[in-house]
VEXGULUM-828214 format. One record per residue (C-alpha): residue number from 1; residue in one letter; x, y, z. Coordinates in nm, 2 decimals. Layout:
{atom NUM, 'a', {X, Y, Z}},
...
% end
This chain:
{atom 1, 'x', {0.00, 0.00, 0.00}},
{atom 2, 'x', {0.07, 0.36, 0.01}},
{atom 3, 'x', {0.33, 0.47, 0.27}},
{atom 4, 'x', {0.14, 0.71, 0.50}},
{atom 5, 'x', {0.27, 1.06, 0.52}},
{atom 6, 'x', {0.23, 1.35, 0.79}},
{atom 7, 'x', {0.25, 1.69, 0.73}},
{atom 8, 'x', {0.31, 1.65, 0.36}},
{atom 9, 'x', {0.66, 1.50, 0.35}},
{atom 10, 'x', {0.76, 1.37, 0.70}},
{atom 11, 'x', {0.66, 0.95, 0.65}},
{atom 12, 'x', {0.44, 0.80, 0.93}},
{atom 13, 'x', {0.60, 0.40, 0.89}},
{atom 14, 'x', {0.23, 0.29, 0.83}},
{atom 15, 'x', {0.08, 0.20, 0.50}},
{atom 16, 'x', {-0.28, 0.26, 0.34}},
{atom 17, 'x', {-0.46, -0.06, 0.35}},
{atom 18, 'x', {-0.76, -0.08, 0.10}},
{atom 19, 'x', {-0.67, -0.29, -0.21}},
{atom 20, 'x', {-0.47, -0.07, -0.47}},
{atom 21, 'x', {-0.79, -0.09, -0.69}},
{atom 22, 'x', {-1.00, 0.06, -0.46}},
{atom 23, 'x', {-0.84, 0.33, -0.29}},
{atom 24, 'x', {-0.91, 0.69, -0.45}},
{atom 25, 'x', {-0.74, 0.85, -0.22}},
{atom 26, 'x', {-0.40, 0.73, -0.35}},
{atom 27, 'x', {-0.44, 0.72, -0.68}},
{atom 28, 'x', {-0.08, 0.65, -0.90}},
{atom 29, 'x', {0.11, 0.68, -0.53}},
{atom 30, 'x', {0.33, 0.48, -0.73}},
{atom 31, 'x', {0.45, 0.69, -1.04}},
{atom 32, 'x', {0.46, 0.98, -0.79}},
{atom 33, 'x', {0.73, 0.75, -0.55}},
{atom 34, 'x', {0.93, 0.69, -0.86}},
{atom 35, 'x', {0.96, 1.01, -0.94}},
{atom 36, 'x', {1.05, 1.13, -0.64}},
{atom 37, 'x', {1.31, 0.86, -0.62}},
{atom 38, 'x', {1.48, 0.97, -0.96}},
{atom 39, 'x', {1.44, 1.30, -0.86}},
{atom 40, 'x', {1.69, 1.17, -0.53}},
{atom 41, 'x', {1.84, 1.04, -0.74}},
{atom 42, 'x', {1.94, 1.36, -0.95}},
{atom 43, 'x', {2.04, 1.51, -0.71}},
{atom 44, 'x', {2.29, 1.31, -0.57}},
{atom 45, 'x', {2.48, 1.27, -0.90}},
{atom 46, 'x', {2.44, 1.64, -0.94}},
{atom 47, 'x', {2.61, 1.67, -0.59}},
{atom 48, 'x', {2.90, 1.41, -0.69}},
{atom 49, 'x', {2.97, 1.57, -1.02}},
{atom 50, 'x', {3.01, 1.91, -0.79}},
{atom 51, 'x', {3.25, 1.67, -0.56}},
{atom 52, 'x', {3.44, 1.56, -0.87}},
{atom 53, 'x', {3.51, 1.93, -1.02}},
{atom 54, 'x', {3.61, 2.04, -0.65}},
{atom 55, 'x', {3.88, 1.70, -0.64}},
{atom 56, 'x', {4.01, 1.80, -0.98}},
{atom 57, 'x', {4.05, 2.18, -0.90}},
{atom 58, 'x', {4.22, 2.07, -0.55}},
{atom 59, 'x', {4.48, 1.84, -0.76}},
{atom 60, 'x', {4.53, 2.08, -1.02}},
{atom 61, 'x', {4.62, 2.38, -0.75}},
{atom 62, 'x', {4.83, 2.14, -0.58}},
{atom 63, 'x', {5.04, 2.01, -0.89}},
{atom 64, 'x', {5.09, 2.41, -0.96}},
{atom 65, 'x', {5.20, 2.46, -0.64}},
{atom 66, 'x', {5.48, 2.20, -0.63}},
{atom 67, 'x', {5.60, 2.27, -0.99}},
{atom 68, 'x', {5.98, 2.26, -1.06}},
{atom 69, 'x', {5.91, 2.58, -1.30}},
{atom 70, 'x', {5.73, 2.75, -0.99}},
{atom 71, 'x', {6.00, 2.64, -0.78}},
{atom 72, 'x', {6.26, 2.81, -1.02}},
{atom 73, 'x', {6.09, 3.12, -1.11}},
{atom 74, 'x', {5.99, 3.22, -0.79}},
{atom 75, 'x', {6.33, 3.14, -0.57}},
{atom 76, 'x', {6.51, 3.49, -0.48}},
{atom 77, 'x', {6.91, 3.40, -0.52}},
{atom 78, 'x', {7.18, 3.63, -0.35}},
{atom 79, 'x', {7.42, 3.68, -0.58}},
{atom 80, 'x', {7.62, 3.97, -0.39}},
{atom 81, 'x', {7.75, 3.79, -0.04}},
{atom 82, 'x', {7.78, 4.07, 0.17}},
{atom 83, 'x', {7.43, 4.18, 0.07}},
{atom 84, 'x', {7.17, 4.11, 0.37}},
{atom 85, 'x', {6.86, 4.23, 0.25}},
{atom 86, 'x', {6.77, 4.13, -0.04}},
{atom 87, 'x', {6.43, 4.42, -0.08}},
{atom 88, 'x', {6.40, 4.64, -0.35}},
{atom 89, 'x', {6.55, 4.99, -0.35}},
{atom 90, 'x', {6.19, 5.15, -0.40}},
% end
């Protein structure tokens, strides 16, 4: 039978009981479950692709970060020994 609900969406745990057939009051319950389960549905895989695009932007920021290029363009070499700080003039 038809899973009972209160309030609109919050489930009871108790089912109609009139035969299927018989019961106007719950007409096509079952096209109306389905579709709320594919709509569940849909929205988890919406929620993993999301996941997904956040996992590939975290591995791509962090194979940036640890490039050998970064490393190299961004190191500050002393070339003058006796020079301590190594800011700009301006």
């Amino acid at each position: 039978g038809c899973p009972l609900v209160r309030d609109v969406f919050e489930l009871t745990g108790e089912f109609c009981r009139v035969p299927k057939r018989k019961c106007h009051r719950h007409y096509c319950w079952e096209k109306l479950r389905r579709a709320e389960v594919d709509l569940e549905r849909v929205r988890v895989w919406y929620k993993l692709d999301e996941l997904f695009e956040q996992e590939r932007n975290v591995r791509a920021a962090m194979t940036n970060r640890a490039g050998l290029l970064a490393l190299m363009l961004h190191q500050t070499i002393q070339h003058d020994p006796l020079t301590t700080d190594l800011r700009s003039d301006r």
